[in-house]
N, C-alpha and C positions, 0 to 999 in steps of 0.2 A: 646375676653376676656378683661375684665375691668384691669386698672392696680392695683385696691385695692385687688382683688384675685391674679392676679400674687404676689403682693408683698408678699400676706397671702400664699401663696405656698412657697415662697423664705425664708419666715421665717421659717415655717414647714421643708424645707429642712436643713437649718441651723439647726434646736432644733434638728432633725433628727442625722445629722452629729456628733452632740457634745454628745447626748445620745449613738451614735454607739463610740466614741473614748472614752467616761468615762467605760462602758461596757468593750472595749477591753482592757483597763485599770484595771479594777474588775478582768477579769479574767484571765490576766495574773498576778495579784497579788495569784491570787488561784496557781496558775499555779508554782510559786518560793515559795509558801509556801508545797506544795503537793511534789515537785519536792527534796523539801532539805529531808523532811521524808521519800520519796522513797530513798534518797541515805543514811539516816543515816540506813535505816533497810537494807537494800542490805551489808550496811559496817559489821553493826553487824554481820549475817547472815557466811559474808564469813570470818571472823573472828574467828567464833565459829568453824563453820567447818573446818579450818585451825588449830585451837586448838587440834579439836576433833579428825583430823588426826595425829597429829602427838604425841596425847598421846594412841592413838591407835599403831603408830610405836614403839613408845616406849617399847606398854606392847608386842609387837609382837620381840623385841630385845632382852629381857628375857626371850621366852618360851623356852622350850626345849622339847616339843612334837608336833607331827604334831595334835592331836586331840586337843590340849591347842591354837593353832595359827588357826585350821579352827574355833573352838568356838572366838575367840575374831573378827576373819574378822567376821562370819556370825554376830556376834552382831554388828560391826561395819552399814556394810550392812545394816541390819535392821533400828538401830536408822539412818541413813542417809537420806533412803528411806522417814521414817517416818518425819522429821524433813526439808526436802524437797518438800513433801506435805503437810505441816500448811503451811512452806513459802511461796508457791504457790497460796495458797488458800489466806494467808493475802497479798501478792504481788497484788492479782485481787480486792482484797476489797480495797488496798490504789489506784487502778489505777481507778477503778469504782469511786470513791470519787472524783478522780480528775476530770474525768469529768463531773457527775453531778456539782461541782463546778464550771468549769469554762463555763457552758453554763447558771447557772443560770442569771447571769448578760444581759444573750441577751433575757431571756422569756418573757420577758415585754416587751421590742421592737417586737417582733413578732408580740406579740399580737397586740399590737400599728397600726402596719404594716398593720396586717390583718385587723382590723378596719377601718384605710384609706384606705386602697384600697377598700373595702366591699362601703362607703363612696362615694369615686371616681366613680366607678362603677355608683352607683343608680344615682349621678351626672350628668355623660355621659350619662344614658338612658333617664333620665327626659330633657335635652338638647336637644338630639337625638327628644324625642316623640314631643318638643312645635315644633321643625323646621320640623316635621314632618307633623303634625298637621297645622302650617301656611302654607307647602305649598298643603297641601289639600284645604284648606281654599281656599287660590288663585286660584287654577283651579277650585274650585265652580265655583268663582265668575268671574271668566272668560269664565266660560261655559253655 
């Protein structure tokens, strides 16, 4: 191999390298922006329902019938259940986000990737076929 290819290789690896650490840089910025919004809705979240129990305890310290204290648990219950599945359901939408985020910063290198090596490949075969090829050529011509 000629040293103007090597060099053109060594620079590709270089562009290569600084493309792979600005990317992991992309996406670990997704990554502390995605990350603070999972902990502010997680805060909210257990905030409310902390709220929400303990003004349930409340209304359950003035009843004075057993029919008045299973009506306020089962509504307890209820909204709990219910307000624990939206959570759920938005807890997988902010975590899906995050990681579409943080891999979009590497779809381009992929691609990149795939194209050199796609590149490299037909390289090596065309290489492969001329030393192929000459050394057909020689045993003609030796024969």
């Amino acid at each position: 191999m000629n040293q103007q290819y090597m060099g053109q290789q060594a620079e590709a690896a270089q562009k290569l390298g600084k493309d792979g650490m600005d990317a992991m840089l992309r996406s670990f910025g997704s990554l502390s922006k995605a990350s603070q919004a999972i902990a502010v809705e997680a805060t909210d979240f257990a905030k409310q329902s902390f709220e929400l129990g303990t003004a349930t305890m409340e209304k359950l310290a003035g009843v004075r019938s057993l029919d008045k204290a299973l009506e306020i648990q089962t509504e307890y219950m209820k909204t709990s259940y219910e307000r624990l599945v939206a959570q759920s359901t938005k807890m997988t939408e902010l975590y899906q986000n995050l990681a579409k985020e943080m891999a979009k910063p590497f779809e381009g290198m992929v691609a990149k990737a795939q194209d050199q090596a796609s590149k490299a490949q037909d390289r090596a075969f065309a290489v492969a076929k001329d030393g192929f090829n000459k050394i057909e050529d020689e045993a003609k011509q030796a024969a």
